[in-house]
C-alpha positions in Angstrom: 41.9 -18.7 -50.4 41.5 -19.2 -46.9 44.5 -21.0 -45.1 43.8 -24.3 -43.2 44.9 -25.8 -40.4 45.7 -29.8 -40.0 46.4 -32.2 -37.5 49.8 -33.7 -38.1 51.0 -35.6 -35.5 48.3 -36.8 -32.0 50.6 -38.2 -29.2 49.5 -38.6 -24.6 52.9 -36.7 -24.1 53.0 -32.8 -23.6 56.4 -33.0 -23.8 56.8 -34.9 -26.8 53.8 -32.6 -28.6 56.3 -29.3 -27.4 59.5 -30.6 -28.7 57.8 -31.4 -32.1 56.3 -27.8 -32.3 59.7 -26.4 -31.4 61.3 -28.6 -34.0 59.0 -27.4 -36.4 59.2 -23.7 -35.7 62.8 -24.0 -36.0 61.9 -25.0 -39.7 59.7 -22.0 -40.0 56.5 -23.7 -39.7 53.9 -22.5 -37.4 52.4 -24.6 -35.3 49.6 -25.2 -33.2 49.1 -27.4 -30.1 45.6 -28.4 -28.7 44.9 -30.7 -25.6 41.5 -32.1 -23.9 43.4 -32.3 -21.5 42.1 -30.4 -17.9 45.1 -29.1 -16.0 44.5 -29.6 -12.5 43.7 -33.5 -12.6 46.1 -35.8 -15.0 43.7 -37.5 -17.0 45.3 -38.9 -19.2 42.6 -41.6 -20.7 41.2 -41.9 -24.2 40.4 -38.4 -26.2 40.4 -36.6 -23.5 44.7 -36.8 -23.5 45.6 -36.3 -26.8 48.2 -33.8 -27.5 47.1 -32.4 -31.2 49.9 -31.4 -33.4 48.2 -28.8 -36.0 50.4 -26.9 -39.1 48.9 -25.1 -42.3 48.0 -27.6 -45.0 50.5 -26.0 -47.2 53.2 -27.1 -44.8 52.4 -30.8 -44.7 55.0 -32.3 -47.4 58.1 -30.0 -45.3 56.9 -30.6 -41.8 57.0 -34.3 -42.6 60.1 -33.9 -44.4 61.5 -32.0 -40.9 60.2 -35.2 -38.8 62.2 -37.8 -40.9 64.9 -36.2 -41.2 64.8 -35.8 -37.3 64.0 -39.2 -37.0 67.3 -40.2 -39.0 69.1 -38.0 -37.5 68.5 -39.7 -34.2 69.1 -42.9 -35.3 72.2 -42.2 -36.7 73.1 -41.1 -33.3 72.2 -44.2 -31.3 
């Protein structure tokens, strides 16, 4: 069966879309990052900034379970 890959999370940020990845990985999930985005000019309007988030579709019930928990965990903090 062929593995596939999903989008999990679309944000404008690159910095937001990195620190989710790296949050991930930590969980052992690979992940994927995609962007319309064309380096030299900061466009930053519509499609062409999204930040894509991708994971394996077997991984979408932990990643999620990686984000909340993340989520309360920064809450609890606050």
């Amino acid at each position: 069966m062929e593995k596939k890959w999903i989008e999990l999370f679309v944000t404008y940020d690159s910095l937001e879309a990195e620190m989710i990845k790296d949050l991930l990985e930590s969980g052992g999930i690979p992940v994927v990052i995609r962007s319309s985005k064309v380096r030299p000019y900061p466009v930053n309007i519509g499609k062409m900034g999204e930040v894509k988030v991708f994971i394996m579709e077997e991984d979408k019930e932990k990643a999620e379970e990686v984000l909340r928990d993340a989520e309360s965990q920064e809450k609890s903090e606050e």
